[in-house]
Structures are given as structure tokens and as C-alpha cells.
C-alpha atoms as one frame of an Amber mdcrd trajectory, in Angstrom:
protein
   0.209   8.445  31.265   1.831   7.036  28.481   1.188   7.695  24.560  -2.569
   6.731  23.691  -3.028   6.495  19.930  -6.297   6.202  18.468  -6.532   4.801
  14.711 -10.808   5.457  13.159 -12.256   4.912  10.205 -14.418   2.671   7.922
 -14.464  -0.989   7.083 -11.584  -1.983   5.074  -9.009   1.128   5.143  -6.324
  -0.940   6.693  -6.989  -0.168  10.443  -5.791  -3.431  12.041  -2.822  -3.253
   9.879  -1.638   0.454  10.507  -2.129  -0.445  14.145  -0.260  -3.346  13.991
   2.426  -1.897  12.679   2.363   0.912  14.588   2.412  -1.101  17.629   5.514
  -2.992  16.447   7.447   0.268  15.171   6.766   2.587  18.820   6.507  -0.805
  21.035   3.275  -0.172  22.268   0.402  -2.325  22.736  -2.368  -3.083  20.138
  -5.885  -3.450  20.820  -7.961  -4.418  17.897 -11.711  -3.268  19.131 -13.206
  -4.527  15.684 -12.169  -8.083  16.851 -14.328  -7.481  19.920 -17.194  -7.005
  18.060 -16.856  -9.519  15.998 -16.817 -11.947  18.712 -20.134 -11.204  19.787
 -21.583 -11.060  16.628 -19.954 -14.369  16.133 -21.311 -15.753  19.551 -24.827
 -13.973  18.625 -25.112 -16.028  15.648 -23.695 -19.899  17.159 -26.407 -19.320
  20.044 -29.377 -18.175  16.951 -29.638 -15.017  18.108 -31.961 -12.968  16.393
 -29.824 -10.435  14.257 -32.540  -8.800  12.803 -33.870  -7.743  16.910 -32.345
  -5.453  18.397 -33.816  -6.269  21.999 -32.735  -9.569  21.299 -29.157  -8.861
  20.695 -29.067  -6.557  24.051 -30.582  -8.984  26.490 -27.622 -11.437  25.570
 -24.906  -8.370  25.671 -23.540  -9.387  28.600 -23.646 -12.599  28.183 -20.563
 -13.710  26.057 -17.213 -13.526  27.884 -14.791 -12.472  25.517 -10.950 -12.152
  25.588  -8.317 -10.716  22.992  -4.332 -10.578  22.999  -1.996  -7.051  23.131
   0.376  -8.063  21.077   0.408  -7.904  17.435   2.644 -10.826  16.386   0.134
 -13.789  18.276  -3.468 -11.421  17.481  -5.959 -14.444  19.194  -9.368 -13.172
  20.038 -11.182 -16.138  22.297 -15.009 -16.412  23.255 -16.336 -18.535  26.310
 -12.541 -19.821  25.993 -12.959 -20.842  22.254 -10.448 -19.405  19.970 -12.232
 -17.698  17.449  -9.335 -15.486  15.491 -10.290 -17.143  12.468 -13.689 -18.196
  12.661 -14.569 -14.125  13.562 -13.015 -13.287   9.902 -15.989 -15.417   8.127
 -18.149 -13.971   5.845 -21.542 -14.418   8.056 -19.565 -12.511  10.742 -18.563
  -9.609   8.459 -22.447  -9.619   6.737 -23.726  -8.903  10.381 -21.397  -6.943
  12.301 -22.316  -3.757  12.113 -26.112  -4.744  12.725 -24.795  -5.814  15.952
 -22.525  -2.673  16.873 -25.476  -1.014  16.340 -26.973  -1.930  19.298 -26.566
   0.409  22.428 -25.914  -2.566  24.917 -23.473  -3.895  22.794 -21.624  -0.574
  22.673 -22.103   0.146  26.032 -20.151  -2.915  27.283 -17.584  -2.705  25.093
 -17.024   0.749  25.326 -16.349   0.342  29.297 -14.166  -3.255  28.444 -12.071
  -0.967  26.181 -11.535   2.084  27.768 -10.144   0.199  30.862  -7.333  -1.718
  28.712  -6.252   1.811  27.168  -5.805   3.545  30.289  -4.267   0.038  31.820
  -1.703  -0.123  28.807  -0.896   3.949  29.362  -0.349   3.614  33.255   1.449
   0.676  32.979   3.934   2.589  30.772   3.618   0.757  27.676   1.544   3.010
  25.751  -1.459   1.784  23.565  -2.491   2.036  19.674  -6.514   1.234  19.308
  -8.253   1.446  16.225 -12.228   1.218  15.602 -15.094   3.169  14.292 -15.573
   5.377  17.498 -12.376   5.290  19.401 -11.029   9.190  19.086 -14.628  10.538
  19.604 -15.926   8.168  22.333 -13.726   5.507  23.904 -10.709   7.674  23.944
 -11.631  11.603  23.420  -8.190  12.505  25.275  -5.973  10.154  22.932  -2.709
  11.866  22.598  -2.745  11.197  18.728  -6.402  10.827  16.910  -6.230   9.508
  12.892  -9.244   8.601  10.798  -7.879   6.523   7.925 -10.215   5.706   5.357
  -9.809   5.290   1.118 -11.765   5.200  -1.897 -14.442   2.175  -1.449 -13.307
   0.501  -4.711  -9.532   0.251  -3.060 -11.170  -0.844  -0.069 -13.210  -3.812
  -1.758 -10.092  -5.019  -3.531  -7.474  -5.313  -0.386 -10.728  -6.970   1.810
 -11.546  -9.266  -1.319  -7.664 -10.432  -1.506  -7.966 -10.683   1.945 -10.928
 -12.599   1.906  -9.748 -14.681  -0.926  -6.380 -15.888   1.050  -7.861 -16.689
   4.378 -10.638 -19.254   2.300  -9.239 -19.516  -2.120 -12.905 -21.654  -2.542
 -15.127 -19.405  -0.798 -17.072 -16.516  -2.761 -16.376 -14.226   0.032 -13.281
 -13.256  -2.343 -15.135 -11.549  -5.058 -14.926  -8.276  -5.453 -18.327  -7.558
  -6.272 -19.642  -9.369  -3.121 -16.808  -7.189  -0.854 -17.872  -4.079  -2.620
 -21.252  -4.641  -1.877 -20.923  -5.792   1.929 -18.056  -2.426   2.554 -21.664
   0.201   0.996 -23.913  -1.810   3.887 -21.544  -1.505   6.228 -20.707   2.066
   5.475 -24.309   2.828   5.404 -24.926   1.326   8.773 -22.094   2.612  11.084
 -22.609   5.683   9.802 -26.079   6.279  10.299 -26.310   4.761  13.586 -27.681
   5.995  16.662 -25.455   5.238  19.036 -21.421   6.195  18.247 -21.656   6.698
  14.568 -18.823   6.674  12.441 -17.253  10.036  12.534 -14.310  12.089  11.883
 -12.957  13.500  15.965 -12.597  17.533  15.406  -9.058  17.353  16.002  -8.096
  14.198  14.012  -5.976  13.708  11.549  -7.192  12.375   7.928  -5.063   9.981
   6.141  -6.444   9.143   2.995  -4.774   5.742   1.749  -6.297   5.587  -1.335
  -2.580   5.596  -2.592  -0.334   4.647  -0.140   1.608   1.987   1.162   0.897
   0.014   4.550   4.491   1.039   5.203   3.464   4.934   4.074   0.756   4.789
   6.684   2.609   3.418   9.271   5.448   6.110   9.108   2.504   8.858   8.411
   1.104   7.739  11.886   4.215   7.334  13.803   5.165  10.494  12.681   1.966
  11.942  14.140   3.386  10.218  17.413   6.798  11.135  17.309   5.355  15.304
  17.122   2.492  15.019  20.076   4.895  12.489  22.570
């Protein structure tokens, strides 16, 4: 088995881009399972699913047939053979998210769909860096390397705001105070969850980039690597 890394941690720390470059620096693939989520949240919502129902949300679990990339530099997350990279990214996808992650079915299938592509990426040889909200304490609880990056809320609001603000300059969804606010609900949801909430893994490692770099956190990681390989 080759080197399994697993990235946790709440909305807006910088996940996807510590794995990313992670993935580039060690040559290992990257599997973004936020982007998984977001694609049935997204296909939840085009078919009127009712967000606010639970039992609705899990009788259409297995219904959308979703597909993501391994490799960092062409990140394309497809749904029912739609490319949705971008559309997932929206503001009504973000809002709802964790209401759908929420769900038990949801996590169940994904879980299962995730697990499989770590442990295909680590016999193959190539090695695997996954980042979530559950990945070191349920999807991969034998990762070689377990972080859980997270930083200050406000810091968090800013970088998803800018983010938010380059994808779409006219939308609102750059504000700060309307990122601040969605990051709290989010927070507040995947933490309190029932099923795989947002958690620190016993024997993770806490990276706190309230005042580092992306290239800080990437070297802080791959350092991790370089130790347990």
C-alpha cells in the first residue's frame, strides 16, 4: 500500500488547496470528497428536491451518478455526464451543502464511493491525498498521515469571500458578511451532526493556518509525509 494522506477540517481552511498542492509536490493523486457532495446537493436542488426533508434527500441518494477527476491540474467534477465544476461552487450549492451531508444515505454512499478510490490509488502505487470533514476518522481511519487544518473563522470568511468574489465580481456571494455568516451555519451543522461529525482523529495532526501561507501548509503537510513514508 502506498502513502494515504488524509487532509480534515472545516469549511474554508484551505483543504482543496493544501491537497492540491500536496498532490502536485509528492505526485500522488487528489481526491476532493467536498466536490462529491456538492454534486448531489447540486443535483438535489435542479431535480426540486426537498432540502429541508431529510427522507426526501435519502430516497434520491442513489440516484445521481456522479464522477470527479484525480488530478489536480484539470479538477472536473461531472453529474449524469454534465460538467458541473463550476456550477457546484454557486452560492445555493454552498447555502445547502451541509444540510445534505447531513443525511445518513448520503454519507453512506459516498463514504463506500470514496473509500474504494483511496485504496485503488494506494494499490495502484500512486498514493492518494483526500481531504473532507470525516476522512481521518471514518473513510480512512488507517491513513498513513491524518491533518485537521482549520483557522480563525474571520480568515476563513475573507479567503472564501475573495474566492467567491473572483469566480462571479457581480454576485453578492463575495461579501464578507454573507461568507462569514454561511462558514457559522455550516460550522454549526457538520459539527453537530449525527452521522460523521466534524472532528479532530486522536492521532491527527492540527495545523492551524490562521497565519500561514498555502505554500507553509503545503511543506507543513509534506513534511508530515516525508516522516511517516
Amino acid at each position: 500500500m502506498s502513502l494515504i494522506i488524509a487532509i480534515d477540517g472545516p469549511a474554508g481552511a484551505g483543504k482543496s488547496s493544501a491537497a492540491k498542492g500536496v498532490s502536485r509536490l509528492l505526485d500522488v493523486d487528489y481526491i476532493d470528497t467536498g466536490a462529491m457532495y456538492r454534486a448531489l446537493t447540486w443535483w438535489m436542488l435542479e431535480h426540486d428536491v426537498d432540502i429541508d426533508d431529510p427522507a426526501s434527500i435519502a430516497s434520491h441518494a442513489e440516484d445521481p451518478q456522479v464522477e470527479i477527476t484525480w488530478d489536480p491540474e484539470q479538477s472536473r467534477v461531472c453529474v449524469d455526464g454534465i460538467d458541473v465544476t463550476v456550477a457546484i461552487r454557486e452560492q445555493q450549492v454552498s447555502a445547502r451543502v451541509s444540510q445534505v451531508s447531513a443525511v445518513p444515505a448520503i454519507r453512506s454512499r459516498l463514504v463506500q464511493m470514496q473509500r474504494a478510490m483511496a485504496y485503488e490509488s494506494a494499490r495502484s502505487g500512486r498514493g492518494v491525498v483526500m481531504e473532507g470533514r470525516d476522512i481521518g476518522t471514518v473513510v480512512l481511519p488507517d491513513a498513513s498521515v491524518k491533518v485537521f487544518l482549520t483557522a480563525d473563522v474571520d480568515v476563513r470568511a475573507a479567503r472564501r469571500a475573495a474566492e467567491d468574489h473572483v469566480r462571479n465580481p457581480d454576485s453578492s456571494t463575495g461579501h464578507l458578511d454573507s461568507a462569514l455568516a454561511n462558514l457559522k451555519d455550516r460550522d454549526a451543522i457538520d459539527s453537530s451532526r449525527a452521522a460523521s461529525p466534524l472532528t479532530m482523529a486522536p492521532d491527527a495532526t492540527l495545523i492551524d493556518a490562521t497565519d500561514m501561507s498555502l505554500d507553509e501548509v503545503v511543506a507543513a503537510i509534506a513534511a508530515l509525509a516525508g516522516e511517516r513514508s
